[in-house]
C-alpha positions as a printed Julia matrix, in Angstrom:
179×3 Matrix{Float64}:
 -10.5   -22.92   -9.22
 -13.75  -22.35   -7.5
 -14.88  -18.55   -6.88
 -13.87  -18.13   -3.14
 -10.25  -19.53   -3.82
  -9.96  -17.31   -7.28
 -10.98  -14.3    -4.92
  -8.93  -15.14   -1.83
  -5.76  -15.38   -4.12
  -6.5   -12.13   -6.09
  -7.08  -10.37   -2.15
  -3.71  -11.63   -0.76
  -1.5   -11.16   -4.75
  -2.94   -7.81   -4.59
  -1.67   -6.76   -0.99
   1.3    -8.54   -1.78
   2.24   -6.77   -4.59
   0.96   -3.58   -2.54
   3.52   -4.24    0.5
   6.52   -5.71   -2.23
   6.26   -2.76   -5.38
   6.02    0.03   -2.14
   9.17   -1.55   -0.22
  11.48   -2.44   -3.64
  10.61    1.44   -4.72
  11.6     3.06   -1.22
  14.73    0.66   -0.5
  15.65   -0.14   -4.48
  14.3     2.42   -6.84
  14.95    5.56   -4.7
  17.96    3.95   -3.32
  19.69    2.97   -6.4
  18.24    6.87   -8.01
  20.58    8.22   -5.29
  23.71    7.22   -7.08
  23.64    8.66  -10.14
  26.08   11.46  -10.21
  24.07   14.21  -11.22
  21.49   15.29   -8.64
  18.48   16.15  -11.6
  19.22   12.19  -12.56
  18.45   11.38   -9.18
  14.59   12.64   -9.14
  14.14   12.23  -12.87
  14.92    8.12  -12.33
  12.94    7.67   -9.53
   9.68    9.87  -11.37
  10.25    7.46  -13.9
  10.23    4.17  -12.62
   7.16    5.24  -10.17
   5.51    6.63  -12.85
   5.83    2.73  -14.56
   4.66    1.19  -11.3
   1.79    3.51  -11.06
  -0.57    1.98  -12.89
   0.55   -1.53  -11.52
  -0.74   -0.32   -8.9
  -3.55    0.98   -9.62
  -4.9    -2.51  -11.19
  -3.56   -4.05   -7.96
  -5.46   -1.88   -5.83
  -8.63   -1.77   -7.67
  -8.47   -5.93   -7.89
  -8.25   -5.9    -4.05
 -11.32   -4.35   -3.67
 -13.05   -6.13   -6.17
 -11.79   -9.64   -4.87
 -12.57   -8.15   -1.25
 -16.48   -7.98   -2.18
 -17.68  -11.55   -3.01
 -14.85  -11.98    0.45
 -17.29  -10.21    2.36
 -20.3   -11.08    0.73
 -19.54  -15.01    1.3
 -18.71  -14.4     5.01
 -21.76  -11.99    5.77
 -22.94  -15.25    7.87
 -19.72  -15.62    9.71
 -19.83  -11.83   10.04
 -22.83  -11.67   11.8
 -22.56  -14.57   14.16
 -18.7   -14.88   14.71
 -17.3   -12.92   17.63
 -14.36  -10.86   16.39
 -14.61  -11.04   12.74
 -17.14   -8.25   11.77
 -14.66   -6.14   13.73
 -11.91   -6.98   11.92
 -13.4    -6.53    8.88
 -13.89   -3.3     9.65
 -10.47   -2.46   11.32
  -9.13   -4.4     7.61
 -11.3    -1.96    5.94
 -10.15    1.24    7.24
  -6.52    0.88    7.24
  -6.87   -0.85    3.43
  -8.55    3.05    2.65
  -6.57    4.65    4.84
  -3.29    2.97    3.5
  -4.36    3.81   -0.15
  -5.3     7.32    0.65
  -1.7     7.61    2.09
  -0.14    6.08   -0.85
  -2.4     8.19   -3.1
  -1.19   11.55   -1.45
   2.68    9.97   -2.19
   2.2     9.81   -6.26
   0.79   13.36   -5.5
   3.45   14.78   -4.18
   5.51   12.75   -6.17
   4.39   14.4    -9.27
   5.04   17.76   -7.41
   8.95   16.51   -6.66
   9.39   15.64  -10.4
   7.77   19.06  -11.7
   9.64   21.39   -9.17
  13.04   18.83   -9.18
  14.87   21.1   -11.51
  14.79   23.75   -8.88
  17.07   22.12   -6.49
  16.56   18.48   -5.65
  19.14   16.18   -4.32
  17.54   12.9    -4.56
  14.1    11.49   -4.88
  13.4    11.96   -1.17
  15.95   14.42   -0.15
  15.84   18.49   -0.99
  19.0    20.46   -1.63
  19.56   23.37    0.83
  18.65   25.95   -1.52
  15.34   24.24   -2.78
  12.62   26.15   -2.7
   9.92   25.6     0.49
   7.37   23.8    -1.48
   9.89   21.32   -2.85
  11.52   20.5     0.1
   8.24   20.07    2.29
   6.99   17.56   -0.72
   9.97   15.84   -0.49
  10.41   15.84    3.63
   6.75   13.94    3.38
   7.96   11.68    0.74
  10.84   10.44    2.86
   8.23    9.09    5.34
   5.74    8.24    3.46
   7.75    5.89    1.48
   8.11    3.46    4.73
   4.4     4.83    5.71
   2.89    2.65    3.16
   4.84   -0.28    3.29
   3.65   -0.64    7.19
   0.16   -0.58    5.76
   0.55   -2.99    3.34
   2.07   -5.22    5.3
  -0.82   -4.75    8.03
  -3.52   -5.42    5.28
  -1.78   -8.82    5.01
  -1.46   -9.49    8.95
  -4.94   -8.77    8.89
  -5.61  -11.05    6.06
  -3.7   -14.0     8.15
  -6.07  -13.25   11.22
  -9.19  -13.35    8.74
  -7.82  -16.54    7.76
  -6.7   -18.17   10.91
 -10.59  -17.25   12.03
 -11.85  -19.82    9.8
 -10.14  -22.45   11.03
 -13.25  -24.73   12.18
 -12.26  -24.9    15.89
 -11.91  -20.95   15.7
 -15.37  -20.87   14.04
 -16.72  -23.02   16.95
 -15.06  -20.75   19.31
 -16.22  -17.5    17.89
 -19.89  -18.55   17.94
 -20.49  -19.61   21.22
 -18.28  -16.22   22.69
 -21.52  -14.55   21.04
């Protein structure tokens, strides 16, 4: 497997994994937490099956940008002489950053959820009336954040299908002489 190809499949596995861990934990972890009968259940099952995904993640993230270098470093050509694709670069850039600050924050607060859940949490994502403020605004955050980051994933790989539709030679062709 040459270089490019090795690093192109670790870029789009990566996001993948990104978009598919963030959507299965928001629809089928926290979903499925939200039956167990006892409400403390409820957070502790969800902390603990993030908590297992959480360094998953990590790896997938931190391949991403590692594949994402020789990426760029290949195309700094087509960057510089193909209309459109230094400025989708960047626009991939920010909201890859943007979307792992965001999902960053979300094991941050959901390390608050799990440490304050015994003081009134219903579910992963949803506070008990009597919860104290700093729970309840953790968990308020959680409940959008947790289809927040999916949407960002999923962008990183539209992105990634533009990126790759631009290479197309007749797209190449076009982008040079727009220039």
């Amino acid at each position: 497997m040459s270089g490019n190809l090795l690093a192109r499949s670790v870029h789009d596995l990566t996001a993948a994994a990104w978009f598919g861990g963030s959507l299965m934990g928001a629809i089928g972890l926290n979903g499925a937490a939200s039956q167990a009968q006892n409400p403390a259940e409820r957070t502790r099952l969800s902390s603990l099956g993030w908590k297992r995904w959480a360094p998953v993640q990590t790896v997938a993230f931190a391949s991403h940008i590692m594949a994402g270098i020789p990426l760029m470093w290949e195309n700094k050509g087509r960057m510089a002489s193909q209309e459109g694709v230094t400025r989708l670069s960047a626009i991939k850039t920010g909201v890859t950053l943007v979307g792992a600050l965001v999902t960053l924050y979300s094991g941050i607060l959901g390390q608050k959820v799990d440490r304050l859940a015994d003081q009134g949490a219903a579910g992963a994502t949803e506070p008990d009336p009597a919860a104290p403020e700093e729970l309840k605004a953790a968990q308020k955050q959680l409940k959008v954040l947790q289809w927040t980051i999916p949407f960002f994933a999923g962008t990183v790989i539209v992105l990634g299908a533009k990126h790759g539709e631009m290479q197309r030679p007749k797209r190449v062709f076009e982008g040079l002489f727009k220039r």
